[in-house]
N, C-alpha and C positions, 0 to 999 in steps of 0.2 A: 504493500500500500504506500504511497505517495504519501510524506510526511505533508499533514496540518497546521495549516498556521491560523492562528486567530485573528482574522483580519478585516474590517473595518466592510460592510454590506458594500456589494460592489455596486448595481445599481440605484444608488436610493432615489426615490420615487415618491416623494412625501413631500404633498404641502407645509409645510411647517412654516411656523413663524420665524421669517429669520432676519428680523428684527433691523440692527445697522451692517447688515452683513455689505452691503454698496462699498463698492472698492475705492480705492485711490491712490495711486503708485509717485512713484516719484521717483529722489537723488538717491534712492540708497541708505536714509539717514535715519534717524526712528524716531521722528519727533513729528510734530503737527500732524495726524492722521486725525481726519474729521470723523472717522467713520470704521472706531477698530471691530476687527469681527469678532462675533460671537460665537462661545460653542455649540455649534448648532449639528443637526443633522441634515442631508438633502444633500451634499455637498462633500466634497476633496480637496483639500490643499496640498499644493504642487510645489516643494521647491524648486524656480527656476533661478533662480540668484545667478547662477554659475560662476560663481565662487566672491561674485560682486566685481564693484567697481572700481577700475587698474588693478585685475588680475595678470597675472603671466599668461600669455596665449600659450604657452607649455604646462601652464599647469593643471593638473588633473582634472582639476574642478569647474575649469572653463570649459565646459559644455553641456548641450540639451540635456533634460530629463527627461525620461523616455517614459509611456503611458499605455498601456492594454487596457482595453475600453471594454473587453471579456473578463480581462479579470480582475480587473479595479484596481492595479496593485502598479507601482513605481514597477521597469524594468532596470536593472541595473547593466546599467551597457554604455563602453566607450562608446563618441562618437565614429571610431572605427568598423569597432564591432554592431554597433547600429545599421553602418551603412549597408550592410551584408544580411540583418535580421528581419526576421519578418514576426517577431514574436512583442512588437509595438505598434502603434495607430496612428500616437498621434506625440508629440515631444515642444518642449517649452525651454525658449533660454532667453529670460529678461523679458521681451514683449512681443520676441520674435514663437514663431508656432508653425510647425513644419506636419505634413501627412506623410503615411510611410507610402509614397507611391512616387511615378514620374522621377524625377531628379531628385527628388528625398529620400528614398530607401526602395530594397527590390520586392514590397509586395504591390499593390493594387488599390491605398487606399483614396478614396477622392472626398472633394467637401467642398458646399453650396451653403449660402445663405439663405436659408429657410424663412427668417423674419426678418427685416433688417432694420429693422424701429425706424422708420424713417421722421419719427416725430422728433427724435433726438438732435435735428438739423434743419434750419431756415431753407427755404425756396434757390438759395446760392450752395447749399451743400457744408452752409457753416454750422459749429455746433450751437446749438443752445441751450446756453450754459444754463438758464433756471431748471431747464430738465432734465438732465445731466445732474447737479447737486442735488435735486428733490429724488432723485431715481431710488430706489435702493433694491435688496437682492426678494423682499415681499412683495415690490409693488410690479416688479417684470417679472414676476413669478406667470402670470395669466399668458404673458409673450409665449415663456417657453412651454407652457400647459398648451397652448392652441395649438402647437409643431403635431400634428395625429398624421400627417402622410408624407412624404417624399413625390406625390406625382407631381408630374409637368418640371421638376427640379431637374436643370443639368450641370450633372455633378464635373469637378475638374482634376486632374491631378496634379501638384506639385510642379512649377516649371522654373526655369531661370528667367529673370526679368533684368531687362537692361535699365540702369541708371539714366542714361540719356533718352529721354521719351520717344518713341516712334511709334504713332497709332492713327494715323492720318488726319489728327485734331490738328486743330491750330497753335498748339503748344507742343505740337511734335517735332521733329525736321522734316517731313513731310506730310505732304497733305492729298488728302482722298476726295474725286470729284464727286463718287455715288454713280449711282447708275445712270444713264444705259452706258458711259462712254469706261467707268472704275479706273481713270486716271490716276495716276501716281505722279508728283510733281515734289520738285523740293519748298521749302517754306525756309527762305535764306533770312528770316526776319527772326530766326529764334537760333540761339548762339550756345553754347557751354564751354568750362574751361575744363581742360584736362590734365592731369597728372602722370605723368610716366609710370613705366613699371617699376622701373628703380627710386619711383619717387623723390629724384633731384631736376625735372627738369621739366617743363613746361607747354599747354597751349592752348590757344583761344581756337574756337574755330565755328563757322555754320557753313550747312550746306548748301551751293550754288546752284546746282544744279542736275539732273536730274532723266535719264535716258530712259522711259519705262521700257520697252521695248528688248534693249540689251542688257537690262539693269545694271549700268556706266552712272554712276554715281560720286558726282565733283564736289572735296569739300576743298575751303582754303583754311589755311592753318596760321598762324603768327605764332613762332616758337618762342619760347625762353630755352635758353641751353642751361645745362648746370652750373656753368660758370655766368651764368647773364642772371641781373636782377629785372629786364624786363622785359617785355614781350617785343617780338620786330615790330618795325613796323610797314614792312612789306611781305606779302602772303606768301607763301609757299602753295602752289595750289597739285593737288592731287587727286585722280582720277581712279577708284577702284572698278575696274574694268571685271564685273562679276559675268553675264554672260548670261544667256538664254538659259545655261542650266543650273542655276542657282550655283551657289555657294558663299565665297569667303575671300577677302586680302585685308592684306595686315599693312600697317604703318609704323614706320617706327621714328620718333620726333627728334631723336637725335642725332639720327643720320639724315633725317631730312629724306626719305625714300621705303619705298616697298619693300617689304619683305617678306619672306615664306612666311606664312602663320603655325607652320610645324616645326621648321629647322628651327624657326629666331621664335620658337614657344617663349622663353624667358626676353626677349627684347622688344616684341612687338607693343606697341602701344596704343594705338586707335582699330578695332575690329569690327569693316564694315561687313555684312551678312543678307543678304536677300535665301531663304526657306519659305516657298509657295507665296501664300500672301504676308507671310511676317519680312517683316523690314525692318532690321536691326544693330544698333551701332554699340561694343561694347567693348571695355575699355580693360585692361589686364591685369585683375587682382580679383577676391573674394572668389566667387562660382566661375567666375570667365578667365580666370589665370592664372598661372602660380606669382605672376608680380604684385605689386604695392599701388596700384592705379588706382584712379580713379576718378571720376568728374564730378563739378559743382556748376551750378545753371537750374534751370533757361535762364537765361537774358534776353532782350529785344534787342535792336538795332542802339537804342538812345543809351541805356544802361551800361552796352557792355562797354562802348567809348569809354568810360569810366574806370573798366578792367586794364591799370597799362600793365599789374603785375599778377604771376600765379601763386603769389602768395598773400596780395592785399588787396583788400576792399580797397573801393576811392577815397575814402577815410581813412586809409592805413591801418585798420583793424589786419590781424594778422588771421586769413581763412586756408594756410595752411594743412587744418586740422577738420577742415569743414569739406572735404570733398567724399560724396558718398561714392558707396560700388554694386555694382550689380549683385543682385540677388535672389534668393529662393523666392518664388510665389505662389499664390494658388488662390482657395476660398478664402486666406483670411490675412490675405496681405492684398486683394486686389477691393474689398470690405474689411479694414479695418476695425478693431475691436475697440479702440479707446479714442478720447481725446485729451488732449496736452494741455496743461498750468492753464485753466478757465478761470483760475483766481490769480494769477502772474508766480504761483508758487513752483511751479516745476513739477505736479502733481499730473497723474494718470489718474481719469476716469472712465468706468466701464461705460459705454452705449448698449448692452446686454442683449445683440444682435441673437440673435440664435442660429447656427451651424447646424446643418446637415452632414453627418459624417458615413461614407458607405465602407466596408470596412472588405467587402467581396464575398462577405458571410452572414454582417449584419450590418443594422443602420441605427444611428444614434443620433441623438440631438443633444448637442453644447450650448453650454451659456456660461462665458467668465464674469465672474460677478463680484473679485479683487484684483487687484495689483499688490494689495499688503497683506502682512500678517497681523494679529492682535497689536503688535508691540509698535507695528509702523514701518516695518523695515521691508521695502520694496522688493519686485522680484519673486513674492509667494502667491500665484495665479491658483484663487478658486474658483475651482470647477462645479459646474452644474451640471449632472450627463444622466441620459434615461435613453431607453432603445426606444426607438419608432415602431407602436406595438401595430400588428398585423391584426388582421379580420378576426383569426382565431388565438383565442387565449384561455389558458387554463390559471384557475386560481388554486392555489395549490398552501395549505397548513402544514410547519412542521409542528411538533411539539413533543414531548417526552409521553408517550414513545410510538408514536404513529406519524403516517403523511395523509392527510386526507384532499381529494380534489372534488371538483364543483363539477367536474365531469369526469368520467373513465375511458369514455370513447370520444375521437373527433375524427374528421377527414384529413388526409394526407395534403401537404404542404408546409407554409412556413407557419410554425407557433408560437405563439409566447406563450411562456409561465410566466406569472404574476405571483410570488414564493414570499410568503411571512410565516417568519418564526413565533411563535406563540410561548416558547418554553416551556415551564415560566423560570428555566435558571440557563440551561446549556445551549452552546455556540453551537450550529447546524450546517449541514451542508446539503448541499440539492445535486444528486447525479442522475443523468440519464441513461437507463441501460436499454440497449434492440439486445432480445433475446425470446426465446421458446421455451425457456426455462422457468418454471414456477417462482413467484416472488423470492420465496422461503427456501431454495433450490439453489442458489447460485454459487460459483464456484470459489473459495477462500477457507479460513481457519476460522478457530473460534473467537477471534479479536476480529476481521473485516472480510469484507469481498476482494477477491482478486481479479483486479481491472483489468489485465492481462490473460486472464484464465479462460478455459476452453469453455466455447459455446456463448460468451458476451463479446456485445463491441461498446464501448463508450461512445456515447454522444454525446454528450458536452455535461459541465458541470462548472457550479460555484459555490466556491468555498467561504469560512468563516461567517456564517450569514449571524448577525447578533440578536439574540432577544429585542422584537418590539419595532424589526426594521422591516420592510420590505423592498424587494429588489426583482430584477423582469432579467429573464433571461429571453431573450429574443434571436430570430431568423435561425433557429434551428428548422431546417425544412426535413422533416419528417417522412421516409417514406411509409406506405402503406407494412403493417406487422405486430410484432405484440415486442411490449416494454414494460419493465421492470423500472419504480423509480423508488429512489432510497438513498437515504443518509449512511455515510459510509468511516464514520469519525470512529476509532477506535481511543476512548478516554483511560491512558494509564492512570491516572492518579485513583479516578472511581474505578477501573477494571471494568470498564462498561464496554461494550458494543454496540451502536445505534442502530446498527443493522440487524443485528440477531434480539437485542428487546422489542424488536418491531415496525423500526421504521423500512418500511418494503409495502409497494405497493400495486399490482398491476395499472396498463394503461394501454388500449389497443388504439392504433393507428388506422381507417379503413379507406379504400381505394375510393377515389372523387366518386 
């Protein structure tokens, strides 16, 4: 038997009161928290801190925390070992929030905004802020209550998003005519600076111009070298001559010319990209490099005049330190979850969007509903999570010492249990046995069942279920047969069995 741990109801599912539980994130620090949370139930708190802020990027603790959305519990796993696993869903580091699927990791997961509170934002897309402070984790309780189906949702996976905008808006580098003629044109009125790979060296640049046809795409560039404190001030202009069949050229700013984008991987610094209809410019550091790049922008035509240096404002503020880099996105970087210091304090608050999360086995609904912990210290993202229950569900009682269900038989497909522990003292578990074997039958000692044993297959299960909670196990899709469902806890200290004092209980599956 697979040792037990006693662990916190994985899906909880309960309205409760939960009071100041409304997040608010901030510097790191643990003072002014308008809003500490309560001990409440409904909910998980996620250390994402990743080790906090000015950590070592070598140190162990700089990175995500990884999340099974099956079985409620932290995975513990390098971001190495992550990137190989499929035994996570979903992972948190600081405000960033990654799906295991796409460019995030090799399983299949995807995620849609299901609600996206759109009251939480004026007619421009700003926030507002009275709704946002009045918000709290009781009063968007009903948001994520409403989430009962996934149709019409199309879900996304995890992709790399370029820093330098390209989406044929008017704040892209190019721009989209729409139909009948779907013209591709450059938008030379919108500018970024860039940072080398090696990040000592510099450049302005927007693009002039624009061949849809051979996708021959002209930007000009004004370098700074690493030994120059400013930018030229005559262009450099270059053509990456990408070609009917898509692809890829690289530039590199210091040589002032093209390069392979494979050989010169560590030199390249501007990466122009035409894939079908994505058009995209991205620059060599974070997802898109193993360099230190990256860019700051837009600018229009009037502002970036302003720009003569890559390291300063027109005020001489020093924006060195201010250049973003391309990155992970998907549901919840392209719908953001928070917004930023609505008091000028540096504070995160949640918008308590609700997330669709498909997982290729089940489907869940998220709502982050902190940025803090009790104490104030940024970085501890509470969770709100419950599966998206399906047509059929069984409500299912443990207690000492039976399972009782609201039905015995249902039709084949996907099911949920609906699973409370009644006790009224011991920690429970809920397994799913397919078998042909009498409840009372099944193969093991006189301590537990053997999961492994001749004649069962497990189909899914969750553990440490607590007195007084309940929790949904969902998208188990059931074929048509006969089932066995039982607690399977072997308690050394009482010498108990939970399976053999009688929690075992038939369940048939029948054919549509």
């Amino acid at each position: 038997m697979k040792s037990r741990k006693n662990l916190m109801g994985l899906w909880l599912f309960i309205p409760l009161t939960l009071g100041a539980m409304s997040g608010c994130g901030g510097d790191g620090s643990n003072s002014d928290n308008p809003n500490p949370l309560s001990d409440t139930l409904g909910s998980v708190q996620i250390d994402a801190t990743a080790g906090g802020f000015g950590t070592d990027p070598n140190d162990s603790a700089n990175k995500y925390t990884y999340f099974n959305l099956d079985s409620g519990q932290v995975i513990e796993l390098t971001d190495s070992e992550a990137a190989v696993s499929e035994n996570w869903h979903i992972a948190f580091k600081r405000t960033n929030v990654k799906l295991n699927g796409g460019v995030s990791g090799p399983a299949s997961v995807k995620g849609v905004v299901a609600d996206a509170q759109d009251n939480f934002y004026d007619g421009n897309g700003d926030p507002e802020s009275s709704v946002f402070l009045n918000a709290t984790a009781a009063s968007e309780w009903t948001a994520f209550d409403g989430v009962t189906s996934t149709d019409d949702l199309s879900f996304v996976e995890d992709r790399n998003i370029p820093y330098i905008k390209g989406d044929g808006s008017s704040e892209g580098w190019w721009l989209y005519s729409g139909p009948p003629d779907h013209g591709v044109s450059a938008n030379p009125d919108q500018w970024w600076l860039i940072k080398s790979a090696s990040a000592d060296s510099y450049a302005k640049f927007h693009v002039t111009d624009i061949v849809q046809a051979s996708s021959d795409i002209t930007l000009d560039l004004f370098i700074q070298g690493a030994t120059e404190n400013a930018f030229s001030t005559t262009a450099t202009t270059w053509t990456a001559a990408i070609g009917v069949a898509d692809g890829s050229k690289c530039f590199d700013i210091d040589a002032a010319a093209e390069v392979d984008c494979t050989t010169a991987a560590a030199d390249w610094d501007i990466k122009v990209e035409v894939a079908g209809q994505s058009w995209n410019i991205w620059t060599n550091g974070a997802v898109s490099g193993s360099g230190s790049g990256g860019a700051f922008g837009s600018f229009d035509t009037t502002d970036i005049a302003g720009y003569v240096s890559g390291t300063a404002s027109p005020s001489g503020t020093d924006i060195s330190e201010m250049y973003g880099q391309d990155s992970v996105g998907g549901a919840f970087k392209d719908n953001t979850w928070y917004a930023y210091s609505l008091q000028g304090n540096s504070k995160l608050w949640p918008n308590y969007r609700v997330y669709a999360i498909d997982t290729g086995s089940a489907q869940y609904k998220v709502q982050i509903l902190s940025y803090y912990n009790a104490a104030g210290t940024s970085g501890h993202i509470t969770l709100r999570y419950a599966p998206v229950l399906s047509a059929e569900t069984v409500n299912v009682t443990l207690e000492e010492w039976s399972i009782s269900l609201d039905k015995t038989t249902i039709k084949a497909g996907n099911i949920s249990f609906r699973v409370s522990n009644k006790g009224p003292d011991d920690v429970h578990e809920f397994v799913v046995v397919k078998t042909d074997l009498a409840p009372d039958a099944l193969p093991g000692d006189s301590q537990s069942v053997d999961e492994n044993g001749a004649g069962i297959e497990i189909i899914g299960e969750i553990e440490g279920i607590k007195v007084g909670t309940d929790v949904h196990v969902t998208a188990m899709d059931l074929d048509p047969g006969n089932y066995v469902l039982i607690c399977n806890i072997w308690d050394e200290d009482e010498q108990e069995s939970h399976y053999h004092e009688g929690m075992q209980v038939a369940f048939t599956v029948t054919a549509n």
